[in-house]
MMTF fields as JSON, N, C-alpha, C and O atoms, coordinates in Angstrom:
{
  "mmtfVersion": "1.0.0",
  "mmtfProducer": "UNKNOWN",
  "numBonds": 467,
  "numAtoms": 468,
  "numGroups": 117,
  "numChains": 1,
  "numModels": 1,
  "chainsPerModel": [1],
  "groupsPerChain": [117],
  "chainIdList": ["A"],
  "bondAtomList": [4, 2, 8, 6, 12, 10, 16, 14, 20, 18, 24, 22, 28, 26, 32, 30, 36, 34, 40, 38, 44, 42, 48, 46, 52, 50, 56, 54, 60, 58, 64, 62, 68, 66, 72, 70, 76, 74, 80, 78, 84, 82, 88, 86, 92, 90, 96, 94, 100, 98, 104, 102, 108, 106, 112, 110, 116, 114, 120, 118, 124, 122, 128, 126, 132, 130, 136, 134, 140, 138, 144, 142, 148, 146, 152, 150, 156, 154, 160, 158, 164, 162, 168, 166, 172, 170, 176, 174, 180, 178, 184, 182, 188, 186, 192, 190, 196, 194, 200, 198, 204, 202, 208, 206, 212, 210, 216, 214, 220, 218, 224, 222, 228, 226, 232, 230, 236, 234, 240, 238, 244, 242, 248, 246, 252, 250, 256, 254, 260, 258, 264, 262, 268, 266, 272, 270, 276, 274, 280, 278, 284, 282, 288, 286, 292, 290, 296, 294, 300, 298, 304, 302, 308, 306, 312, 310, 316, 314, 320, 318, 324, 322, 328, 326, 332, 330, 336, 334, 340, 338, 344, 342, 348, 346, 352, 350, 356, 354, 360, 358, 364, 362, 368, 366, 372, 370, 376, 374, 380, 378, 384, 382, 388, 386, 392, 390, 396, 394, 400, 398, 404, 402, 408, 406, 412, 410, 416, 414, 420, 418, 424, 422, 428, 426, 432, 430, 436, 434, 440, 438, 444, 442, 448, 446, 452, 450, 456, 454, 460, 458, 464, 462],
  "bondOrderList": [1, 1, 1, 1, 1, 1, 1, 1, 1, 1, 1, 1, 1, 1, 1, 1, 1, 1, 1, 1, 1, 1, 1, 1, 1, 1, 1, 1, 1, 1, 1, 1, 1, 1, 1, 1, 1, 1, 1, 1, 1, 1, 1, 1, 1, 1, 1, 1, 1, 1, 1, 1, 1, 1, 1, 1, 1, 1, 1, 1, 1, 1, 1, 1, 1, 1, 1, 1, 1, 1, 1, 1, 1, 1, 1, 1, 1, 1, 1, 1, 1, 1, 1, 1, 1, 1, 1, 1, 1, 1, 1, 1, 1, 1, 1, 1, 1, 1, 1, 1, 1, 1, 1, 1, 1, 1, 1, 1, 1, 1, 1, 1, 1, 1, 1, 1],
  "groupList": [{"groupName": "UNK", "atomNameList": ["N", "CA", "C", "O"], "elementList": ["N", "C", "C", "O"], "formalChargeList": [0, 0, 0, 0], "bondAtomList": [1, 0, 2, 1, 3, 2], "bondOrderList": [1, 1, 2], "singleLetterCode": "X", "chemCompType": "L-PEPTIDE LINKING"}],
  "groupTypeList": [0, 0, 0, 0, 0, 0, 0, 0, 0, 0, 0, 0, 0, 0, 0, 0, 0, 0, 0, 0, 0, 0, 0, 0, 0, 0, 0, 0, 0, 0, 0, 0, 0, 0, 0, 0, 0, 0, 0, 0, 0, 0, 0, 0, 0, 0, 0, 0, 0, 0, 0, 0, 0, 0, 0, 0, 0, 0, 0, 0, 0, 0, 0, 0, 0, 0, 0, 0, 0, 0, 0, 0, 0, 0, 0, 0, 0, 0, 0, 0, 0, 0, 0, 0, 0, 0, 0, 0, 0, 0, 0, 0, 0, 0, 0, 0, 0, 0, 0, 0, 0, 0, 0, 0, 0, 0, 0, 0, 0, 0, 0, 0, 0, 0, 0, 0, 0],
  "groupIdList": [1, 2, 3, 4, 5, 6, 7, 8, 9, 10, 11, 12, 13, 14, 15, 16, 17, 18, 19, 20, 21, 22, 23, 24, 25, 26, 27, 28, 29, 30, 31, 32, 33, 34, 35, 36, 37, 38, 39, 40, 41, 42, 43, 44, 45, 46, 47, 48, 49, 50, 51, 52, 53, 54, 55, 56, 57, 58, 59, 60, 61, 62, 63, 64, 65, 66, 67, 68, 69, 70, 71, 72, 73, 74, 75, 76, 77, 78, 79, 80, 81, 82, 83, 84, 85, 86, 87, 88, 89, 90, 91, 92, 93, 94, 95, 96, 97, 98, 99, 100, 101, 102, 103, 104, 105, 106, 107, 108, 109, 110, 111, 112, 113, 114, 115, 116, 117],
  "secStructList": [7, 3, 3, 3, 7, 7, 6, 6, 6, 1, 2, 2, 2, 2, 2, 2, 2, 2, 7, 1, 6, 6, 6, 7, 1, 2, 2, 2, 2, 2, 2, 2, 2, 2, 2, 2, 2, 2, 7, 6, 6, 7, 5, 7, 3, 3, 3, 3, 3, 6, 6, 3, 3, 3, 3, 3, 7, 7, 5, 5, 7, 7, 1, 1, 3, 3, 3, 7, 1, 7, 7, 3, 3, 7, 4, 4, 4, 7, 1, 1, 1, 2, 2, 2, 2, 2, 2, 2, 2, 2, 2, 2, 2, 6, 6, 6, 1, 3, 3, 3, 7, 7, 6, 6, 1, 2, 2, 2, 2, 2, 2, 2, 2, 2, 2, 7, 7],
  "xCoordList": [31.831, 31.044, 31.199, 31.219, 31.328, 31.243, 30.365, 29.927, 29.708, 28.61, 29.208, 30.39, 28.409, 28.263, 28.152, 27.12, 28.962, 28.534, 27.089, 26.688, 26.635, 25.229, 25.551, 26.173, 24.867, 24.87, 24.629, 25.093, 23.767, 23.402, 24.767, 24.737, 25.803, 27.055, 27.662, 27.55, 27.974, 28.751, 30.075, 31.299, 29.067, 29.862, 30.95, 31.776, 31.008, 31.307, 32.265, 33.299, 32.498, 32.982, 33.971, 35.133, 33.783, 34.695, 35.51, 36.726, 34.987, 35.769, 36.966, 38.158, 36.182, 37.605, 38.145, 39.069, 37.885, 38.672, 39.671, 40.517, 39.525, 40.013, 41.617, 42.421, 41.808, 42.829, 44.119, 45.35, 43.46, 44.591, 45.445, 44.891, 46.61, 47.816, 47.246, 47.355, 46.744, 46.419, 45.05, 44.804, 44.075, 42.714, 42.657, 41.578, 43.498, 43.371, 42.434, 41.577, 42.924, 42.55, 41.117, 40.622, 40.313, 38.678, 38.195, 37.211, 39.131, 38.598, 39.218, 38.582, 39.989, 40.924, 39.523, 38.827, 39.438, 38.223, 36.725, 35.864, 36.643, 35.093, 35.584, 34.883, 36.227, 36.701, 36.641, 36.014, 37.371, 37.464, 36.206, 36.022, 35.069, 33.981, 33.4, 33.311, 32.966, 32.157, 32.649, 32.005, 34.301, 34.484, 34.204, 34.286, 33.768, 33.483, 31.397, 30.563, 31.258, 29.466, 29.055, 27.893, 30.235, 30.212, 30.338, 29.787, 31.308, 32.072, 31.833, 31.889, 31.455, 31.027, 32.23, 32.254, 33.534, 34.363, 34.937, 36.156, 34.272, 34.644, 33.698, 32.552, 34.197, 33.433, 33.993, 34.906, 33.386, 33.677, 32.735, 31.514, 33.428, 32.881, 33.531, 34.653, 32.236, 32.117, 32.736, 32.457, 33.36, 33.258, 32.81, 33.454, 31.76, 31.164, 31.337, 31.067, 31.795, 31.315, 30.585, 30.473, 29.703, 28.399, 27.741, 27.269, 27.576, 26.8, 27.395, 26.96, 29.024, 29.587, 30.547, 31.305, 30.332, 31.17, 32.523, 32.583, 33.568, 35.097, 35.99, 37.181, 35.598, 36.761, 36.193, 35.047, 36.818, 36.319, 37.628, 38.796, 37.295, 37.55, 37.618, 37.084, 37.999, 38.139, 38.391, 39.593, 37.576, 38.181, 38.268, 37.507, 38.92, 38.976, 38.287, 39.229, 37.001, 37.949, 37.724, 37.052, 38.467, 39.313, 38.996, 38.571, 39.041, 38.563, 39.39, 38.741, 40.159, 40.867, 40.988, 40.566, 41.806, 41.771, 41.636, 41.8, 41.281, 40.804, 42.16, 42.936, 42.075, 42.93, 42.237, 41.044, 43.14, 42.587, 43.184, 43.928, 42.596, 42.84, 42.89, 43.796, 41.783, 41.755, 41.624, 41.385, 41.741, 41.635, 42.432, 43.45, 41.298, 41.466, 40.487, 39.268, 41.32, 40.204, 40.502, 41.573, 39.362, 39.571, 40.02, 39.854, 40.998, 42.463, 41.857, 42.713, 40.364, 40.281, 40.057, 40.05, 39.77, 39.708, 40.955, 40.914, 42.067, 43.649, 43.838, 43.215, 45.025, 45.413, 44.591, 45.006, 43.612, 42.867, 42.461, 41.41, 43.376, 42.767, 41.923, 42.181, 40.83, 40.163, 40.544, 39.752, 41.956, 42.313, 42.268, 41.896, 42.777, 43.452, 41.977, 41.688, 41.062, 39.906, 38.765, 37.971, 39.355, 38.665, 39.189, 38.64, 40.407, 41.012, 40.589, 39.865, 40.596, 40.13, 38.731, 38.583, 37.605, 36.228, 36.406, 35.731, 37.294, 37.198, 37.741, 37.254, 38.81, 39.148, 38.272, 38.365, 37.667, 36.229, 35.437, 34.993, 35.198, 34.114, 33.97, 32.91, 35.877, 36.132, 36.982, 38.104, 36.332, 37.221, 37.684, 38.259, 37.109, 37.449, 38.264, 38.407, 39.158, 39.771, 41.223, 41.162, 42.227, 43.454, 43.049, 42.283, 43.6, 43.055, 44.566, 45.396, 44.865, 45.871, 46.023, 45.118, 47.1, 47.203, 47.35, 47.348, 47.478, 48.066, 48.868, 48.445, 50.278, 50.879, 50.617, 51.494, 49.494, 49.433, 48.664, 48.367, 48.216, 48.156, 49.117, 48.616, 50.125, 50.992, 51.683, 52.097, 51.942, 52.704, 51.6, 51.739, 50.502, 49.257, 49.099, 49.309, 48.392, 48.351, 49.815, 49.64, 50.793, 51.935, 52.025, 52.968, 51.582, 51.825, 50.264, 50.155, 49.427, 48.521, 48.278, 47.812, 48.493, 49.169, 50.236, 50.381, 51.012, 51.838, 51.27, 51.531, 50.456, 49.912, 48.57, 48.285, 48.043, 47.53, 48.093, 47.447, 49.285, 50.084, 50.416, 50.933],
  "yCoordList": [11.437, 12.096, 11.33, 10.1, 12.132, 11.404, 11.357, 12.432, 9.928, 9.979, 9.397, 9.106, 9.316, 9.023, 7.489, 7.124, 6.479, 5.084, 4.458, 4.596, 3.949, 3.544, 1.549, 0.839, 1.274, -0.496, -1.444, -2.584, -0.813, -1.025, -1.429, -2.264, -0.789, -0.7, -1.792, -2.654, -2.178, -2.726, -3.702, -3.58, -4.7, -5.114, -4.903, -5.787, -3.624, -2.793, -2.316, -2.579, -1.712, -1.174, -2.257, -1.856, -3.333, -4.457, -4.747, -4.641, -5.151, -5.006, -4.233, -4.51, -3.008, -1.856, -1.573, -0.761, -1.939, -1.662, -2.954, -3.044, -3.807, -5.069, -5.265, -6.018, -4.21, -4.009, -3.031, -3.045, -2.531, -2.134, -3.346, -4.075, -3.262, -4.499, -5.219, -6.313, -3.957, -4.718, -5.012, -5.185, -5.053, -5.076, -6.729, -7.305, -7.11, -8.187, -9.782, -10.513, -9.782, -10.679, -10.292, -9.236, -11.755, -11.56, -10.693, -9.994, -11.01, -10.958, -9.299, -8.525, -9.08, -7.431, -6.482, -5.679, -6.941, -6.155, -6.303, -5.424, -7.271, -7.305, -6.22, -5.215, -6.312, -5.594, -3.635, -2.742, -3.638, -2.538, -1.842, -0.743, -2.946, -2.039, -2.024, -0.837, -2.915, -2.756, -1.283, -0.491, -1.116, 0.453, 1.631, 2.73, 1.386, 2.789, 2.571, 3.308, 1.47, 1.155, 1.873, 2.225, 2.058, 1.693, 2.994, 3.32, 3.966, 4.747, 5.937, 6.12, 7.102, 8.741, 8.792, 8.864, 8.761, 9.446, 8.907, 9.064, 8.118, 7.091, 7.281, 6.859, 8.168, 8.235, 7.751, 8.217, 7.023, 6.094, 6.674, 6.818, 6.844, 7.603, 6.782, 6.279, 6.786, 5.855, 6.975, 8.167, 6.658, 7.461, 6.984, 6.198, 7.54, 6.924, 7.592, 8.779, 6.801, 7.44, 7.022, 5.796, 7.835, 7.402, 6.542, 6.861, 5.539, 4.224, 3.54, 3.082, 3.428, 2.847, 3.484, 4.442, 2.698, 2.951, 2.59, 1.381, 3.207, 2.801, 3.131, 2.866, 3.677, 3.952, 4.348, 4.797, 4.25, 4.155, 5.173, 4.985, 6.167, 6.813, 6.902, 7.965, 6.302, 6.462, 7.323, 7.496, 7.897, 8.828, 8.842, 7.95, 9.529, 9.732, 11.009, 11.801, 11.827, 12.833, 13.168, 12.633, 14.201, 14.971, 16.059, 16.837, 16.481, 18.102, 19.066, 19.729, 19.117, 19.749, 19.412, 20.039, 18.03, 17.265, 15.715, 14.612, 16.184, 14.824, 13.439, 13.537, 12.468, 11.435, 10.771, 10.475, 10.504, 9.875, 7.994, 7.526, 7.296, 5.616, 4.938, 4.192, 5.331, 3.994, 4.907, 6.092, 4.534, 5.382, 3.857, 3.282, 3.458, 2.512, 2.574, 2.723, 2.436, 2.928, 1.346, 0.767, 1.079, -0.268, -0.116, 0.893, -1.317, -1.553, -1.206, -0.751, -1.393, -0.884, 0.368, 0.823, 1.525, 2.968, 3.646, 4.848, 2.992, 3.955, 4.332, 4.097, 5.442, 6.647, 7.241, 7.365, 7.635, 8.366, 9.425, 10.016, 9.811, 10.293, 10.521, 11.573, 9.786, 9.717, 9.683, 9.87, 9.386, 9.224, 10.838, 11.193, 11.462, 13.215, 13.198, 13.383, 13.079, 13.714, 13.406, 14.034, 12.235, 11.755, 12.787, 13.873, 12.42, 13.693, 14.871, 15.391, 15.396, 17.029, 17.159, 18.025, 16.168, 16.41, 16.212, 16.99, 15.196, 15.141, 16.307, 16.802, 16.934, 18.004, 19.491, 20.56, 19.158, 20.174, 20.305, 21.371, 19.284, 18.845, 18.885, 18.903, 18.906, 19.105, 20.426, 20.623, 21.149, 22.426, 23.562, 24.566, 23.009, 23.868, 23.119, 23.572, 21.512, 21.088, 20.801, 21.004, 20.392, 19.932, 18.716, 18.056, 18.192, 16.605, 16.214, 17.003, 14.905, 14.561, 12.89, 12.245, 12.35, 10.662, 10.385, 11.177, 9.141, 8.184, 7.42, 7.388, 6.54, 5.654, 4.818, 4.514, 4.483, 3.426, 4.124, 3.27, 5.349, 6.007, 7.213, 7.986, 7.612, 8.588, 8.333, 9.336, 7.199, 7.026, 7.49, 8.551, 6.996, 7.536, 9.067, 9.639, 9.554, 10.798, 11.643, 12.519, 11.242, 12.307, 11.602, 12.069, 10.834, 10.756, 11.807, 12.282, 11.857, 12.505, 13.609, 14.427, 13.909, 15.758, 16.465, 17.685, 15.504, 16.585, 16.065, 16.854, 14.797, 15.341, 16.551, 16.935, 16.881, 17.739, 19.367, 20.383, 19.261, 20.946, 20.902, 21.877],
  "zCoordList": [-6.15, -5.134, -3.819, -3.838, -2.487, -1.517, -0.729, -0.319, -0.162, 0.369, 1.806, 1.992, 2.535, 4.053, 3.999, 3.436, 4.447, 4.662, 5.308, 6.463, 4.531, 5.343, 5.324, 4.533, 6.448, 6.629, 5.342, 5.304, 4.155, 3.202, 2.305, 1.402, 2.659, 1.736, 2.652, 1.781, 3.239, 4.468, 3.301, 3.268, 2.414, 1.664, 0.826, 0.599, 0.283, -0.569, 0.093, -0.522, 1.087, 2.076, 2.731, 2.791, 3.151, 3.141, 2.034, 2.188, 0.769, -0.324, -0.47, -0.607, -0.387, -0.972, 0.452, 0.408, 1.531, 2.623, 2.696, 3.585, 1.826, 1.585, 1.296, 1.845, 0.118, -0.212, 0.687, 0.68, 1.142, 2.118, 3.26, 4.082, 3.028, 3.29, 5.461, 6.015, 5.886, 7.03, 7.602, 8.796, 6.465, 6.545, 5.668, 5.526, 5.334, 4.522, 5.257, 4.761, 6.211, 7.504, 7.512, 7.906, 6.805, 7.715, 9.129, 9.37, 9.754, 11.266, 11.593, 12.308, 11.216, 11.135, 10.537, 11.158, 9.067, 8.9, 9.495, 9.494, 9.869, 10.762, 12.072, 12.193, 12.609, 13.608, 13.309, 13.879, 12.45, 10.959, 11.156, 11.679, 10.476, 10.244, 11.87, 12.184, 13.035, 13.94, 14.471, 15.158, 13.827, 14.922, 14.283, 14.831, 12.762, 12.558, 12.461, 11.935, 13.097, 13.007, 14.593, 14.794, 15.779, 16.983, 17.57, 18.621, 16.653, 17.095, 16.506, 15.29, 17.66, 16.863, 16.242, 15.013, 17.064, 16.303, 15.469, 15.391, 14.594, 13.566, 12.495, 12.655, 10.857, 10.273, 8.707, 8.025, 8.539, 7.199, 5.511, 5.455, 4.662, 3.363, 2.246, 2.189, 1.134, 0.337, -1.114, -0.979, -2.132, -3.062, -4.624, -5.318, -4.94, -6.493, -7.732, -7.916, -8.586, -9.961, -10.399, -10.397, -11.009, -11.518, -10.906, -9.815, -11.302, -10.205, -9.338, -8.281, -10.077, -9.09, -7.923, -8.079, -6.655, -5.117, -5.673, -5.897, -5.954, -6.417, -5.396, -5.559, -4.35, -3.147, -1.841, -1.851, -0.731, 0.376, 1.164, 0.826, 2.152, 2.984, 4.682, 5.0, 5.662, 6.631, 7.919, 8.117, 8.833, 9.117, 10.837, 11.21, 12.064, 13.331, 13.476, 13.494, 13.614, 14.185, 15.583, 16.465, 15.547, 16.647, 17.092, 16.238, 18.259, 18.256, 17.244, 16.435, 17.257, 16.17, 14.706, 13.735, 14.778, 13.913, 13.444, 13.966, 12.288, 11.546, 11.036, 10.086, 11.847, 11.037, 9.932, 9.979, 8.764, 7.949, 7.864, 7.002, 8.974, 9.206, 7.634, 7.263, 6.829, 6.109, 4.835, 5.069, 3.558, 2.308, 1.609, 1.995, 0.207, 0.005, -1.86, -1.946, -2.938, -4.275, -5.482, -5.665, -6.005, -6.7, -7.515, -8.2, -7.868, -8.267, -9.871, -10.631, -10.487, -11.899, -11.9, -13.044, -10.66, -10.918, -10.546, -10.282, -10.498, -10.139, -10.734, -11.769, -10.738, -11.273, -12.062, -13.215, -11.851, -11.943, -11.178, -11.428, -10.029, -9.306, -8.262, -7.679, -7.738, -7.269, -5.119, -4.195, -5.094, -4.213, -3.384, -2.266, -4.424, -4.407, -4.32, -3.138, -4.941, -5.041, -3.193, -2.493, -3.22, -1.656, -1.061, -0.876, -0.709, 0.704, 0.054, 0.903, -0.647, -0.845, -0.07, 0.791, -0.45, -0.112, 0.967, 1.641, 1.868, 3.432, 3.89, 4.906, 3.245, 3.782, 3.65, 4.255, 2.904, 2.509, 3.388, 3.814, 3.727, 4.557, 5.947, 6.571, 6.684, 7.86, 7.716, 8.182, 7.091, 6.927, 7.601, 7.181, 9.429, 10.439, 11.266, 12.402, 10.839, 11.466, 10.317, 9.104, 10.916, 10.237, 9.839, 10.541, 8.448, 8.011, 7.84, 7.389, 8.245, 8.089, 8.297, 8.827, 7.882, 7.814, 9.215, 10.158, 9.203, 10.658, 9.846, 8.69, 10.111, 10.041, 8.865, 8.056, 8.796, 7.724, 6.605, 5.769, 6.248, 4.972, 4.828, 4.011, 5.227, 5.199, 4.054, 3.472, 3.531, 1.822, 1.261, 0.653, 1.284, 0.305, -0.279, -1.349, 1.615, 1.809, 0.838, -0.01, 1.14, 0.071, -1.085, -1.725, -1.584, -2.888, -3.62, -4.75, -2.632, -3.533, -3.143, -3.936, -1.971, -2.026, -2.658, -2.729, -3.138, -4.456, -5.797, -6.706, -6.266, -6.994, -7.406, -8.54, -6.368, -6.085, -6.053, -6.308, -5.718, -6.254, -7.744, -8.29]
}
C-alpha cells in the first residue's frame, strides 16, 4: 500500500533511499530528504506490507508530468514485485499526468514495465 511520507518516517525513508548507488553519501541524502521536506513539487511515498515500510518512491511533479527521481525497495523484499507495484500506484494516482523516470531510475523503470506486460 502506498502512503504519503510523513516526518515520522524520515528514518525509514533514509534507509531505503539508502540503497540507491547515489544517495549512499550521508550528506547526498540529508540533502535528498530536506528537498522533498522543502519542496511542493517534491513528493516522496512510502510503500508497506503489512506492518512493514519495504520501499520508498520519489517523485517531481510537473504540470504535465510526473518524474519518478528516487524508487528504492529493501534488499529482503526483491523480486517480488513491489517495485512494478509502486509505479503503478504512482501512476494511478497521477493519472491525469505522464509518469515517467529521470536518468538515474530509467534501468529500473524498464525493467519493471515489461515485467508488468
Amino acid at each position: 500500500m502506498l502512503i504519503r511520507y510523513k516526518k515520522s518516517f524520515k528514518k525509514i525513508a533514509m534507509g531505503l533511499l539508502s540503497f540507491m548507488p547515489r544517495e549512499k553519501e550521508l550528506r547526498t541524502l540529508k540533502e535528498t530528504m530536506d528537498c522533498y521536506e522543502s519542496n511542493d513539487d517534491r513528493q516522496l511515498f512510502l510503500w508497506k506490507v503489512d506492518e512493514d515500510v519495504v520501499g520508498v518512491i520519489g517523485v517531481a511533479v510537473h504540470d504535465t508530468k510526473v518524474e519518478i527521481l528516487h524508487i528504492a525497495v529493501n534488499p529482503s523484499f526483491r523480486d517480488e514485485g513491489i517495485g512494478t507495484e509502486m509505479m503503478a500506484a504512482v501512476t494511478k494516482l497521477f493519472s491525469d499526468r505522464d509518469v515517467g523516470p529521470n536518468e538515474s531510475t530509467t534501468r529500473f523503470f524498464e525493467k519493471c514495465t515489461k515485467e508488468s506486460r
